[in-house]
N, C-alpha and C positions, 0 to 999 in steps of 0.2 A: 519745191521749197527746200531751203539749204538745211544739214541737220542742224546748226546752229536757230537760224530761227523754228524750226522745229522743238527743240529743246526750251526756248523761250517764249513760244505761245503754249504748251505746255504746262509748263512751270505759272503764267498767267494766267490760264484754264483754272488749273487743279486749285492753284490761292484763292482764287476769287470763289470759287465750288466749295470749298472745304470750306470758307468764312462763313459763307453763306449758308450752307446746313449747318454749322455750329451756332450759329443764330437763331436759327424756328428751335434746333434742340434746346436751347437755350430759352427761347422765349415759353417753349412747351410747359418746362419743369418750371419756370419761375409760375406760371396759368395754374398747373399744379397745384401747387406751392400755396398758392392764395387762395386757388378751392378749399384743400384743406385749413386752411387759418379761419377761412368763413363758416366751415363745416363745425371745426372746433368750438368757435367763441359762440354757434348759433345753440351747440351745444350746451357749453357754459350756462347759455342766459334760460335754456328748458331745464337744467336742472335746478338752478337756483327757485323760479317759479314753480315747480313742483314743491321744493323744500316749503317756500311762501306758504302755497295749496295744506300741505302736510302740517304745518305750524298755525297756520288757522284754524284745521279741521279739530286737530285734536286741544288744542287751547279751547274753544269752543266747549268740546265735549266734557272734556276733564272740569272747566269750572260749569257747567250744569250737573256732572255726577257729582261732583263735591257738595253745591249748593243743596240738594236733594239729600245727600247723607248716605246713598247708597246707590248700585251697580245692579244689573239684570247681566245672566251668564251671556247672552247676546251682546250686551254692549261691553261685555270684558274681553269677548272674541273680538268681535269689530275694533276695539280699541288698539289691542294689540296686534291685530293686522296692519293696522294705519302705522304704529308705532316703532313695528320693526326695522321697514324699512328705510323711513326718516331718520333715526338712528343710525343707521348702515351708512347713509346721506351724507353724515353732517350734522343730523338737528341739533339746535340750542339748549341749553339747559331748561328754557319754559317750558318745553313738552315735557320733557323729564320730572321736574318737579310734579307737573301736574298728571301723570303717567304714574308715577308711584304715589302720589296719592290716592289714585283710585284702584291701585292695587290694595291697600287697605281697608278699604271700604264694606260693608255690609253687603253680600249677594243677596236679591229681592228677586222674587217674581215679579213678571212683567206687570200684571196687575196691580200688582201695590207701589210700581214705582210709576206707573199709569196715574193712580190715586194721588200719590207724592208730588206728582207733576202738575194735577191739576189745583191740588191745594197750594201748591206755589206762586199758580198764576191768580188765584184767586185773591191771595196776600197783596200780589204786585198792583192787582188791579181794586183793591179795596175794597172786595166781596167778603173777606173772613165772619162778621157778621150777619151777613148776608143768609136768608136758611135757603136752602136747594127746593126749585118745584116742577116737576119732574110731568 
């Protein structure tokens, strides 16, 4: 073979070589590329749900300690476990208002917010005249 076409099956090798790995490199990083975009937004949508989860739980809690009038040291731990981290989140101003309301609130024994709870339901359920028979 003459160095001439030598030089030019060469030159046609190595173009067609080179295109061709810059294309799988290419098509790699775009596979990438869109893993993470999928990774990101699947992220997005669990933390949003969780926030949901969080802003349920404690809207929930906060209008029954309200309704009730008062708090047990248990449910002001629990509370503010839920609370920190939704905050830290993101969370809305609902859980907050209702979040420092029940920082205000009367600390009870469980037992008398046990009693509070059942004369609650007793109200709701139109037992208050009702006498207890045991």
């Amino acid at each position: 073979m003459s160095s001439d076409a030598q030089i030019i099956l060469t030159a046609v090798i190595s173009a067609l070589s080179s295109s061709g790995v810059m294309s799988v490199i290419l098509y790699l990083i775009q596979r990438r590329d869109r893993k993470k975009e999928k990774e990101e937004l699947n992220k997005s949508v669990q933390t949003r749900m969780l926030l949901s989860l969080g802003h349920d739980k404690i809207v929930y809690l906060t209008d029954k300690f309200v309704r009730r009038g008062a708090i047990t040291l248990k449910e002001k731990r629990n509370l503010e476990f839920l609370a920190k981290p939704y905050f830290e989140a993101g969370g809305n101003g609902d859980g907050k208002i209702g979040y420092e309301a029940c920082q205000k609130l009367m600390v009870v024994p469980e037992e008398s917010a046990e009693f509070m709870d059942i004369e609650i339901k007793r109200k709701e359920y139109g037992f208050e005249n009702v006498e207890q028979h045991v």
